[in-house]
C-alpha positions as CSV (number, residue, x, y, z in Angstrom):
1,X,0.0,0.0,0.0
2,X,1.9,3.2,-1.2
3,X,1.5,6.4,1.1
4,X,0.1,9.0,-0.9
5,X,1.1,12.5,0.3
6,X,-1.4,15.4,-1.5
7,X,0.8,18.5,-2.2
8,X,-0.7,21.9,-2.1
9,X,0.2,23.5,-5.8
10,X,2.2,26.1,-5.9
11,X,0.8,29.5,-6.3
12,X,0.3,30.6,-9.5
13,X,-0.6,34.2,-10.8
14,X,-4.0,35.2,-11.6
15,X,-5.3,34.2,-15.1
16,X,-6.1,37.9,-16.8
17,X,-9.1,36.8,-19.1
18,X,-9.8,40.2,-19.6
19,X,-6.9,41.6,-20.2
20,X,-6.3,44.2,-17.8
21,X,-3.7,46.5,-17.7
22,X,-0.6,46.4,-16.0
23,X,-2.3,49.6,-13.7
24,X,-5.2,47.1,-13.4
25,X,-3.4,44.5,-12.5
26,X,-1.4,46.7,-10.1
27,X,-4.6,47.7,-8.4
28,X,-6.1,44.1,-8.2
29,X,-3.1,43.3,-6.4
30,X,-3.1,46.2,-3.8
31,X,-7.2,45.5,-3.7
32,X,-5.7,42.1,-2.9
33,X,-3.4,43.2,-0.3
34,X,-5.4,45.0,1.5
35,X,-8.5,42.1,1.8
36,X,-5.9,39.8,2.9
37,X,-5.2,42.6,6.3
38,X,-8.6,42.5,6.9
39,X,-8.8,38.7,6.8
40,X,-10.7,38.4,3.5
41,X,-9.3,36.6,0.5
42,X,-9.6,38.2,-3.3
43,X,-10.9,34.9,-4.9
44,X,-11.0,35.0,-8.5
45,X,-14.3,35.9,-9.2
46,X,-14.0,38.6,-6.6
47,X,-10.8,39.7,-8.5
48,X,-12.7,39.6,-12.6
49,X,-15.7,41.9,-11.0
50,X,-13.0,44.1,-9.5
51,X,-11.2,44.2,-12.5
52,X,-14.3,44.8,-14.8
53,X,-15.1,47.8,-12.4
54,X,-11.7,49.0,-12.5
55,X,-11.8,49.2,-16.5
56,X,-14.8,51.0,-16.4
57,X,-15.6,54.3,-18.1
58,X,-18.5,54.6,-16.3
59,X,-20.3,53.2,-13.2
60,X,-21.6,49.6,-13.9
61,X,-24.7,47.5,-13.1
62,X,-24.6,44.0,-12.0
63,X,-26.3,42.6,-15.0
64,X,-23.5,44.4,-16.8
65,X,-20.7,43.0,-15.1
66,X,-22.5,39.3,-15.2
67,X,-23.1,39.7,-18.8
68,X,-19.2,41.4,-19.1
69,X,-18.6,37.9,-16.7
70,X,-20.2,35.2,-19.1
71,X,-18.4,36.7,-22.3
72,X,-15.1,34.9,-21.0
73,X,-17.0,31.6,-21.3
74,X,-18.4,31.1,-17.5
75,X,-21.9,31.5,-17.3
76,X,-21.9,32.7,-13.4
77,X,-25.8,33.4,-11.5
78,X,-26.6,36.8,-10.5
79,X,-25.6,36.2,-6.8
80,X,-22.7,34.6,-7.5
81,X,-21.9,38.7,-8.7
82,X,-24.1,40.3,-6.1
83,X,-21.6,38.0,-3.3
84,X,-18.8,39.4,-5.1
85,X,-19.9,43.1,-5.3
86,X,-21.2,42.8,-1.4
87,X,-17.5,41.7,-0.6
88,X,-16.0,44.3,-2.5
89,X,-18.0,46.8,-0.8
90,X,-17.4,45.1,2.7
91,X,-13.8,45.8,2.4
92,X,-13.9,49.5,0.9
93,X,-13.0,48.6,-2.4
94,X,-16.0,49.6,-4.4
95,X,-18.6,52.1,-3.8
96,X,-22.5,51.6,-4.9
97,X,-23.8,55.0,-6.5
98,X,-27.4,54.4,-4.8
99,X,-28.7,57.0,-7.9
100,X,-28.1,54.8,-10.5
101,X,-28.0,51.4,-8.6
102,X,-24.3,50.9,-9.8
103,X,-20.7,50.7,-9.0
104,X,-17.6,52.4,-9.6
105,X,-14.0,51.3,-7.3
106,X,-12.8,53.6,-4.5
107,X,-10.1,55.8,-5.1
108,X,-8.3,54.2,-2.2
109,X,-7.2,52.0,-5.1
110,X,-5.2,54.3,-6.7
111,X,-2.8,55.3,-4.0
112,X,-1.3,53.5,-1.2
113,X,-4.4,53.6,1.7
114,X,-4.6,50.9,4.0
115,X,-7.8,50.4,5.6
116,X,-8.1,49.1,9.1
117,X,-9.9,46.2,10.0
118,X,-13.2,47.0,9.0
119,X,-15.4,47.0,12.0
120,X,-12.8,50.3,12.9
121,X,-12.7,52.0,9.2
122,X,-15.2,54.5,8.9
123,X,-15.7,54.5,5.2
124,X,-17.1,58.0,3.6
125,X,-17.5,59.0,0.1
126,X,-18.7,62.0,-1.7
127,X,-20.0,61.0,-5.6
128,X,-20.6,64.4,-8.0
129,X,-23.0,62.5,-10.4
130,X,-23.1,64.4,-14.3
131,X,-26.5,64.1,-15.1
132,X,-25.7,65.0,-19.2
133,X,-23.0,62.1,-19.3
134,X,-23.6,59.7,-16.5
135,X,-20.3,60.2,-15.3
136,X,-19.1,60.1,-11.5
137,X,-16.4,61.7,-9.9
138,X,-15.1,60.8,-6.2
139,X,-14.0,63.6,-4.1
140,X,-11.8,61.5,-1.7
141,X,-10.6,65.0,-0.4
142,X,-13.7,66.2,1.5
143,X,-13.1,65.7,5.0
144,X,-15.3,68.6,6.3
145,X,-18.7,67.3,4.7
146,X,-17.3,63.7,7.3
147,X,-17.0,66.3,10.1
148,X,-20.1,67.8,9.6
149,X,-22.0,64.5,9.6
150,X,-20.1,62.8,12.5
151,X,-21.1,66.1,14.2
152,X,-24.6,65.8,13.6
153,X,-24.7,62.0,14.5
154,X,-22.9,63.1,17.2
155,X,-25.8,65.3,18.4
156,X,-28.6,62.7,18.0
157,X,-26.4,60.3,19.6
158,X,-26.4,57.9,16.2
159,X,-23.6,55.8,15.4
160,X,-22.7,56.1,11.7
161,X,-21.1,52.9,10.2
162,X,-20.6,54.3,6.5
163,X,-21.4,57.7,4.6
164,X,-22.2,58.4,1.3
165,X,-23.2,61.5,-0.4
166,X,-24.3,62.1,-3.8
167,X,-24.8,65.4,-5.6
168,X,-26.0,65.6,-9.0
169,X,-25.8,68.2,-11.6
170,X,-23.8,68.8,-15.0
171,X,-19.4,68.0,-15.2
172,X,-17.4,70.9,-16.6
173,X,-17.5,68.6,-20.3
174,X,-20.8,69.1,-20.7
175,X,-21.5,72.1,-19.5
176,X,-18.3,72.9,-22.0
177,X,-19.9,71.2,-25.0
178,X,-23.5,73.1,-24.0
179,X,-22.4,76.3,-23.5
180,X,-19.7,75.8,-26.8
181,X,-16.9,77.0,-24.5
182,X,-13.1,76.4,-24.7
183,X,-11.8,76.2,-21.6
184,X,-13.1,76.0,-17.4
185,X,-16.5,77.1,-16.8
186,X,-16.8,79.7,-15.2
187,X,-18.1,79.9,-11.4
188,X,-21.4,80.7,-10.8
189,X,-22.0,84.2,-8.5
């Protein structure tokens, strides 16, 4: 009787299906990183909806990204991509524009932020939604509309978890291509 020994196979790199980018690719392994500090693990599925979100001109649906999903030859169910969004979103790596019931990644992505473990990480984001174009913006630099709501919780004694605001209206492009201006637009009074 021969004692068999099972091995564990050596780890390889993601497959890129998809064909991300090497700044893609960059960010899926920071996305990766920073899941595997918070004790979560980027499986592959998790990974192809973070990477389809990542290429992204605009925010995305879920029956875009499972559609996006099936054209590599899987035919995944819609929760199998609503589990995958809801752990994206868990660990801070995606945002849900409530507006247009779609997502777009954090900006956290694109520089080195580390969250904390999540229960700790007070997640905030502030979304300016073009209503012309569709397109969304991220102000990741807008710590005074935080203070201001952590100041009113504060006051009603409420415990806020996350934060997101979302302000629509019309990007400098459009308002550009509207007004048939070169150049910024110009402040209102």
């Amino acid at each position: 009787m021969m004692n068999m020994q099972t091995r564990t196979p050596p780890s390889s790199p993601p497959v890129n299906c998809y064909g991300f980018s090497d700044r893609v690719q960059h960010q899926l392994e920071h996305a990766a990183h920073l899941c595997a500090g918070q004790g979560g693990r980027m499986t592959p599925q998790r990974r192809d909806v973070l990477g389809l979100i990542l290429t992204a001109t605009t925010p995305v649906g879920a029956y875009d990204l499972l559609e996006q999903l099936k054209t590599s030859g899987r035919k995944p169910a819609p929760p199998t991509v609503y589990r995958a969004l809801d752990f994206l979103l868990e660990h801070g790596l995606i945002h849900r524009i409530e507006r247009l019931s779609a997502f777009v990644p954090c900006t956290h992505l694109q520089h080195d932020h580390t969250h904390g473990p999540v229960e700790n990480c007070l997640h905030s984001a502030q979304f300016l939604i073009c209503r012309n174009c569709g397109g969304v913006t991220e102000i990741a630099d807008a710590p005074r509309v935080l203070d201001v709501l952590k100041s009113i919780c504060g006051k009603k004694n409420f415990t806020m978890q996350s934060a997101s605001v979302e302000v629509e209206g019309v990007c400098e492009d459009c308002a550009r291509a509207t007004r048939g201006q070169k150049g910024p637009v110009p402040a209102p009074n």
